[in-house]
N, C-alpha and C positions, 0 to 999 in steps of 0.2 A: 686493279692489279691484273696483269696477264697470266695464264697459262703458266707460263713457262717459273714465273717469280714464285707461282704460289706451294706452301709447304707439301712434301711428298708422307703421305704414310704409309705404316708399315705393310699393308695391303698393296700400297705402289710397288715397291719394294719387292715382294713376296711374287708379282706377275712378271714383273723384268729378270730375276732371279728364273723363274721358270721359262724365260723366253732362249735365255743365255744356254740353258739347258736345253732346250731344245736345237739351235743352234750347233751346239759341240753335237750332239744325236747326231747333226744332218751333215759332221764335217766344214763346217763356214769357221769355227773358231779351235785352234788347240787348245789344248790344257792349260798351259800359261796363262792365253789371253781370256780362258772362261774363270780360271781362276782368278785373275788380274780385274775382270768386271762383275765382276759377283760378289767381291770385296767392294766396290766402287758403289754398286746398287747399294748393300746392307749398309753405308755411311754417307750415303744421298743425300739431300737437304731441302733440295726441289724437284719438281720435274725438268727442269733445262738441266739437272745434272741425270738423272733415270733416260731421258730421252736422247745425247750421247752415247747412250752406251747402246742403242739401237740401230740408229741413221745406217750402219753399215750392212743391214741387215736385212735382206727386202719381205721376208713372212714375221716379220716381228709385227705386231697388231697396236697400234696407238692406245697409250695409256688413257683410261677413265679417271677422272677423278674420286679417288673414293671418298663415302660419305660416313664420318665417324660417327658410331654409334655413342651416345652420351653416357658419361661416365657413372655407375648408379650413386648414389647416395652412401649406401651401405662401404663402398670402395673406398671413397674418399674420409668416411669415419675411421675405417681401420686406418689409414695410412694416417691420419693425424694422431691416431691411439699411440700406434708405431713410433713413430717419433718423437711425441712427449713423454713415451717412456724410455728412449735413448739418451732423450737431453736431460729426464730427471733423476735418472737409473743413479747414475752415481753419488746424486745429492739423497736420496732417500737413501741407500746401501752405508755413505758416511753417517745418515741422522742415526741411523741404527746401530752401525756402530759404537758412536760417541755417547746413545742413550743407554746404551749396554755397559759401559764403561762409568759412566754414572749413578746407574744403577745396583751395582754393586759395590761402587763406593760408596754409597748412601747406607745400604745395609750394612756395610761394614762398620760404619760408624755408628750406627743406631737410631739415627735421624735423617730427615730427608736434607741435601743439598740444595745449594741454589745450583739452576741447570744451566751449568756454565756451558754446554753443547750449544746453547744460542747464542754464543758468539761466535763458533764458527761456520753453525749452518745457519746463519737468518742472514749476513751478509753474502753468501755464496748463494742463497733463494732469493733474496733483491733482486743480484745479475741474471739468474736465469730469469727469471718473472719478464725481466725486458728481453732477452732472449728468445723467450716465447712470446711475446709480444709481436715482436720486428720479425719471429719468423714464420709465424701463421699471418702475418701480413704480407709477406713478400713469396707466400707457395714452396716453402721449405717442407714439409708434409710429404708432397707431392713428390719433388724431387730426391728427399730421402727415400720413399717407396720404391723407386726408377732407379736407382742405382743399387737398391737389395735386388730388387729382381734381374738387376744385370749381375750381380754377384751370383747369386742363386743359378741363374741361366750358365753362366762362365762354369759354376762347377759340374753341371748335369752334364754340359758341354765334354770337359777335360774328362769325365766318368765314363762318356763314350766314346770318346778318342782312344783312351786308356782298353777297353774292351774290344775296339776295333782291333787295333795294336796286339793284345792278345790272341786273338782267336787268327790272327794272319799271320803270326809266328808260330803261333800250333798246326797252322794248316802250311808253311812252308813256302808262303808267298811274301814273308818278310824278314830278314835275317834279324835275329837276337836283339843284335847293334848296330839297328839302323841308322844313316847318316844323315845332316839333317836335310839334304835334298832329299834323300828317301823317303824320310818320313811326310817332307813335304807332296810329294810327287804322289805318294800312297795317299796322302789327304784329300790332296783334288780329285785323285781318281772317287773316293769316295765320296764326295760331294756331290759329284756329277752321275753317281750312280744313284744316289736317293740314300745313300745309308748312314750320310751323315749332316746335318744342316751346320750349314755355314756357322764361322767364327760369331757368337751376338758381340754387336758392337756396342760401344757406350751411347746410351741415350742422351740427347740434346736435351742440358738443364739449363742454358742460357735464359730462355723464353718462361 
């Protein structure tokens, strides 16, 4: 496989993003077009796509390949912890329920019931069982992690957009009710000044 085909990480990414920056510094690119390739960088897929957004550039420095550090053990437990407590979260919250509801009927009458709750949760725990089955086989773990922490990231994200936005309406460099090129326009500026990192885009859960 060439160069160019092989997967870009977020390290790739993170150096072209700083190249683009320095570019706008030296005047080679406007706001639009830093903005327009700094979006392009952070949803890259290869380097034949990171490496485009250079070619026009003559102090842009040739990407390395980086070398991913391997992911610990400890990582990969939680995210599987995470996820089989999402898929069974609901099944255990109904067994409690239904056992609650049981349970008090039982004493009510004086005598213990048959536990009619495992008819509705022992067929509902069959489907998951294979569910969990076919999705620790197929790297679902992994990809539910990848998209919490793009959630996660998205809201830290909107947290400081939100406080950027404040503090440049208090200081009089942004009106009330900004429009949405404004608010656009104020975002790149902010971008390109370091005080604010780019949109996180959604991680590739294809693979």
């Amino acid at each position: 496989m060439g160069r160019e085909q092989m997967r870009a990480a977020d390290e790739d990414r993170r150096q072209v993003a700083e190249q683009l920056q320095a570019a706008l510094t030296e005047g080679r690119l406007d706001l639009t077009e830093y903005d327009q390739r700094v979006q392009e960088a952070y949803s890259a897929k290869t380097y034949a796509d990171l490496d485009r957004l250079l070619t026009d550039l003559p102090n842009a420095a040739p990407l390395v390949p980086a070398t991913p550090a391997p992911a610990p053990v400890a990582v990969e437990d939680n995210a599987t912890r995470a996820w089989l407590g999402h898929v069974w979260g609901t099944w255990a919250r109904m067994a409690a329920f239904f056992t609650l509801i049981w349970g008090i009927a039982s004493i009510a009458s004086g005598e213990p019931l048959f536990y009619w709750p495992v008819w509705v949760i022992g067929p509902y725990g069959v489907v998951l069982v294979f569910q969990t089955i076919d999705g620790l086989a197929h790297g679902k773990p992994r990809r539910y992690a990848e998209e919490s922490e793009h959630r996660r990231r998205l809201r830290t994200h909107k947290q400081e957009r939100k406080e950027l936005y404040r503090r440049a309406i208090a200081a009089g460099e942004l009106s009330a009710n900004p429009s949405k090129e404004q608010r656009k326009a104020f975002i790149a500026e902010a971008i390109s000044r370091g005080d604010l990192a780019p949109k996180p885009r959604r991680p590739d859960t294809q693979g």
